[in-house]
C-alpha positions in Angstrom: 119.2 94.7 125.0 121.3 95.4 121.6 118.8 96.3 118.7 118.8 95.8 115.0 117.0 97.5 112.9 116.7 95.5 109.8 115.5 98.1 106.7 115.3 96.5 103.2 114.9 99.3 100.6 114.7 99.4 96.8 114.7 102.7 94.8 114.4 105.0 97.8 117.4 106.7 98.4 116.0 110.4 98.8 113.5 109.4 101.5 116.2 106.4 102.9 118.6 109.2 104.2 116.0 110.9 106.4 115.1 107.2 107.6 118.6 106.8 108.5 119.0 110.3 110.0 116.5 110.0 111.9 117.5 106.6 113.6 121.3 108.2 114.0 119.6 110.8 116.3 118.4 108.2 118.6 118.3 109.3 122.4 118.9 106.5 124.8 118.3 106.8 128.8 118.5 103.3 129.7 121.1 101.1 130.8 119.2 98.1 129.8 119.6 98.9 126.4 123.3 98.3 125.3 123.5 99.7 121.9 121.9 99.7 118.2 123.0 99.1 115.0 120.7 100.2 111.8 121.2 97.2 109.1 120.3 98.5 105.6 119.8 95.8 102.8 119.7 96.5 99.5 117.2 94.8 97.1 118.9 95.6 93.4 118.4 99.2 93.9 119.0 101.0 90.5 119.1 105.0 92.3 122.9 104.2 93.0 122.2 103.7 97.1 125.1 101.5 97.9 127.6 104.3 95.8 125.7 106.6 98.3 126.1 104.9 101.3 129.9 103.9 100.7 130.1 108.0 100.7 128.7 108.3 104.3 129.6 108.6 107.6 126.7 106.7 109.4 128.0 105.4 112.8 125.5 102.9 113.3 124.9 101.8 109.8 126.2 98.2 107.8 124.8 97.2 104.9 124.6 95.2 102.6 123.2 94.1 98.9 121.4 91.5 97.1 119.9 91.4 93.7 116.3 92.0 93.3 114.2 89.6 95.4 111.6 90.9 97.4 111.6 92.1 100.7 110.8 88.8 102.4 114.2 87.6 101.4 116.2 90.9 102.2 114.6 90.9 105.5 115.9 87.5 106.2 119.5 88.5 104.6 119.2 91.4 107.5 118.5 89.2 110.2 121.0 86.4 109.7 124.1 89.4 109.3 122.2 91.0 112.4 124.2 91.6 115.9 121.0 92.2 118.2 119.2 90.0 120.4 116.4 92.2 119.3 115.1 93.0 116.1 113.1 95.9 114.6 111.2 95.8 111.4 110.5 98.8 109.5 110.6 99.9 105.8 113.3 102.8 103.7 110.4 105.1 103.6 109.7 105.4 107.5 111.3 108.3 109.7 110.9 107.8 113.4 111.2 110.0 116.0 114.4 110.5 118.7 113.0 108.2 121.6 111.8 105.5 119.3 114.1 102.5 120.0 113.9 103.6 123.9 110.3 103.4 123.7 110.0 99.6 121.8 112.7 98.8 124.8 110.3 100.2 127.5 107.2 98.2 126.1 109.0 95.0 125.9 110.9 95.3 129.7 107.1 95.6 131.0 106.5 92.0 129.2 109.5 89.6 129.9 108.9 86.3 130.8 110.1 84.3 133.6 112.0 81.2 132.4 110.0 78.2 131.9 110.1 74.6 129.9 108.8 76.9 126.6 111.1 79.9 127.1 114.2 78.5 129.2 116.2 81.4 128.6 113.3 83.9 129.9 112.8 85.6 126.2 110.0 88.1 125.8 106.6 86.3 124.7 105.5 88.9 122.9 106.5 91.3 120.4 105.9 95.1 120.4 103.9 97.4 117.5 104.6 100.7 117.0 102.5 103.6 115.5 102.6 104.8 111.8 101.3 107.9 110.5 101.1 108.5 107.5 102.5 111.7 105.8 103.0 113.0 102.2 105.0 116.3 103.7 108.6 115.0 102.5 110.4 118.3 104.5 109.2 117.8 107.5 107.2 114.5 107.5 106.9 114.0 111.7 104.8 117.1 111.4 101.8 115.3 110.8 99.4 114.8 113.1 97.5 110.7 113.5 94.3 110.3 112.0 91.5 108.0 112.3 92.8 106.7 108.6 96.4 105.7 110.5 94.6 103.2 112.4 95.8 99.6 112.1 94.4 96.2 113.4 97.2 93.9 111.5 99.0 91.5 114.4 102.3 91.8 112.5 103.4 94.1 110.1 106.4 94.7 109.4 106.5 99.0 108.8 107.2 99.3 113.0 107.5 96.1 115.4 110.4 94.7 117.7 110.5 91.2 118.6 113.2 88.5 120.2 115.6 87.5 117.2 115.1 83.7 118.8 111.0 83.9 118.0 111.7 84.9 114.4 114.6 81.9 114.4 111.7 79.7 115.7 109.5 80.2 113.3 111.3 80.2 110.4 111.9 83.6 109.2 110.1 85.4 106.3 109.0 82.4 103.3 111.1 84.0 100.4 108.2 82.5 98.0 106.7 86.0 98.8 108.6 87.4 96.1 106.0 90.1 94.7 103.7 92.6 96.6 102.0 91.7 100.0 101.6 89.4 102.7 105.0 88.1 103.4 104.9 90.2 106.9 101.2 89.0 107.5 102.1 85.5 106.8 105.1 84.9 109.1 102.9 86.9 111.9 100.3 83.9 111.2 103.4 81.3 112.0 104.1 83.7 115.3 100.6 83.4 116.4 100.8 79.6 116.7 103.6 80.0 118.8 101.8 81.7 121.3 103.5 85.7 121.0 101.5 88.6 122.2 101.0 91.8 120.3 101.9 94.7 122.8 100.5 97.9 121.3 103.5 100.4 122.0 102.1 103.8 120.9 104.6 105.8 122.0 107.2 104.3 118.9 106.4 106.4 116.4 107.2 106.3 112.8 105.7 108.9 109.8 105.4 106.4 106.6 105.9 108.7 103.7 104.6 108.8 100.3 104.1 111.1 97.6 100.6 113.2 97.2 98.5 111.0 95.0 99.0 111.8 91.4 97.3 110.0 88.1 100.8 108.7 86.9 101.0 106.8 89.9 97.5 104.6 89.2 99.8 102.1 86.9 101.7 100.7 89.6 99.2 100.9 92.3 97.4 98.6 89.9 99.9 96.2 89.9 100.9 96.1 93.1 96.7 94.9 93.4 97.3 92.1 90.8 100.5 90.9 92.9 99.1 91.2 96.3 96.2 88.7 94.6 98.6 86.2 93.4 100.3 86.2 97.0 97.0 86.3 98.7 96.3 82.7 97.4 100.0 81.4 98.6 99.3 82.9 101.9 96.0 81.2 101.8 97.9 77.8 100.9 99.8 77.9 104.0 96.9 79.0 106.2 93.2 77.7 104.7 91.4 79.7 107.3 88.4 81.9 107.1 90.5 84.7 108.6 93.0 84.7 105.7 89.8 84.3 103.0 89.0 87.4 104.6 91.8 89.2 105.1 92.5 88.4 101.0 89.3 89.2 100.1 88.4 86.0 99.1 84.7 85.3 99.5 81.6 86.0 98.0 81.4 89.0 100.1 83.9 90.7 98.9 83.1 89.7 95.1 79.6 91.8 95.8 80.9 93.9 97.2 83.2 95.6 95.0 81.6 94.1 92.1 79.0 96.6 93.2 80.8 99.9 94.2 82.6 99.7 90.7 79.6 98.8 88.6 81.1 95.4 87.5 84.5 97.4 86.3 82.8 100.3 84.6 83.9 102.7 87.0 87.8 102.4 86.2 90.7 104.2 86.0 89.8 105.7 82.7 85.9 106.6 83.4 86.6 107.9 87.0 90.3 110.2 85.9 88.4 113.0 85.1 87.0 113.4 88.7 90.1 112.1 90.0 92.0 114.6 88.2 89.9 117.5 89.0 90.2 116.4 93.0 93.8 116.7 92.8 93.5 119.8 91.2 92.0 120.9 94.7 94.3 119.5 96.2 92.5 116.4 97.6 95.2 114.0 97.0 94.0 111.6 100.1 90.2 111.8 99.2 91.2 111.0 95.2 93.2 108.1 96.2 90.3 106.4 98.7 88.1 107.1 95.9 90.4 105.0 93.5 90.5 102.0 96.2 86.9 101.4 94.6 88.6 100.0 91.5 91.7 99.0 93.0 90.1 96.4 95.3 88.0 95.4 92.6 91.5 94.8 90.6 92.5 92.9 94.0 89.8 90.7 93.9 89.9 89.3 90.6 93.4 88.6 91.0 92.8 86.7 94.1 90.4 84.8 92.1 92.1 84.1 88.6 95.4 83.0 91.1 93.0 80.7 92.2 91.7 79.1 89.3 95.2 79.4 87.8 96.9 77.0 90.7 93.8 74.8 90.6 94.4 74.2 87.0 98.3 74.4 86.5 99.4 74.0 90.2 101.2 77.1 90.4 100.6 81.1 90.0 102.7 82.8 87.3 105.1 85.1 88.8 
């Protein structure tokens, strides 16, 4: 088994370098795996990471840049330059610890196939999902314990899995329509489904997703990133009219009551709810201000989801 680990990253460059440290410090017991390589794209960073990484000494590392196009595309740029057999997905903001590569390898040697008419070559049916914690302590972020909030039940996403580069080939790689917020990872794990791949929890490859405390400033963008992951919702739904995508979009009338109810039609906002938000991070409940702000943050979601309906029914596409 050779690895790579395919990172795209925009804007991250402080967090990036314990990412990349991190993965340097890899220990490996096991002949099976034949080496790694850590394949950095960047997406039109503006925080000067390629002058950085042209300063470095990375032994693993190669990257490489592309102007600003979302990750879906930069994760395909890092898999068609990739050397591995095997690649691992995670994001610029995710520091793993020292057996992490040895412990995706360990999950996926318990799950190779046998050749057959559908897998000739004996490839792995299956692909394998790490943990993420998430942290907000930037000095020492794999200090932080899981918690019940870590929990995930996607079948792909992209912040920690490994999978056969052949299965990616087969399905066709990320679809670089997925140029804004969300989905892109969900939607190609939709495609890997058909195919027949198992998910193979692998608990044991751990990765601490960091983030900053929640802070008031940040309530703009996290607003935004709602209204995008809407208008992507709807393409995803295009590709795959289920009920699990309505669902996992939050497209349906539940959903609609739902939030249309925790957030009194809209009236509890950003602006009528920043007082209490402000005096919780005072206190330094930066987690319990920021689930309290998903009330009208999934409200925002939903209504995007909706008027990126009614805007491709109407025009036959969503305005970017």
């Amino acid at each position: 088994m050779f690895f790579s680990v395919v990172i795209p990253t925009y804007n991250r460059k402080p967090i990036l370098e314990k990412c990349i440290k991190a993965l340097e410090n890899q220990v490996i017991h096991d002949s099976v795996i034949c080496g790694y390589e850590i394949v950095i794209v960047d997406d039109g960073s503006t925080d000067e990471t390629i002058p950085w990484l042209k300063q470095q000494n990375f032994p693993h590392v190669r990257y490489f840049q592309q102007r600003h196009q979302g990750p879906a595309t930069a994760r395909n740029f890092g898999v068609k330059n990739a050397h591995g057999d095997f690649i691992i997905f995670i994001d610029s903001d995710l520091v793993v610890t020292e057996t992490f590569i040895q412990a995706h390898a360990n999950c996926l040697k318990k799950k190779r196939d046998v050749p057959s008419a559908r897998s000739p070559v004996g490839r792995h049916r299956g692909f394998t999902y790490g943990r993420v914690i998430n942290t907000c302590n930037f000095n020492d972020p794999t200090s932080e314990p899981y918690k019940l909030t870590d929990f995930s039940a996607a079948y792909f996403a992209t912040g920690n899995v490994a999978i056969h580069r052949e299965w990616l080939e087969q399905a066709g790689l990320f679809d670089p329509q997925f140029q804004l917020y969300g989905w892109e990872d969900l939607e190609l794990g939709m495609r890997l489904k058909q195919l027949g791949l198992k998910l193979i929890k692998c608990p044991n490859a751990v990765g601490y997703h960091w983030h900053p405390p929640f802070n008031l400033e940040q309530i703009p963008q996290l607003i935004e990133q709602e209204k995008q992951r809407g208008k992507m919702g709807i393409l995803f739904y295009e590709k795959h009219p289920t009920w699990e995508v309505k669902m996992m979009i939050q497209m349906t009338l539940l959903h609609r009551i739902l939030w249309g109810i925790l957030s009194l039609g809209g009236l509890l906002n950003e602006k009528s709810m920043r007082p209490l938000l402000k005096w919780l991070i005072h206190r330094g409940n930066h987690q319990l201000a920021l689930e309290i702000s998903r009330i009208f943050l999934n409200w925002y979601n939903v209504q995007s989801v909706y008027d990126a309906y009614r805007q491709r029914k109407t025009n036959g596409s969503i305005t970017l």
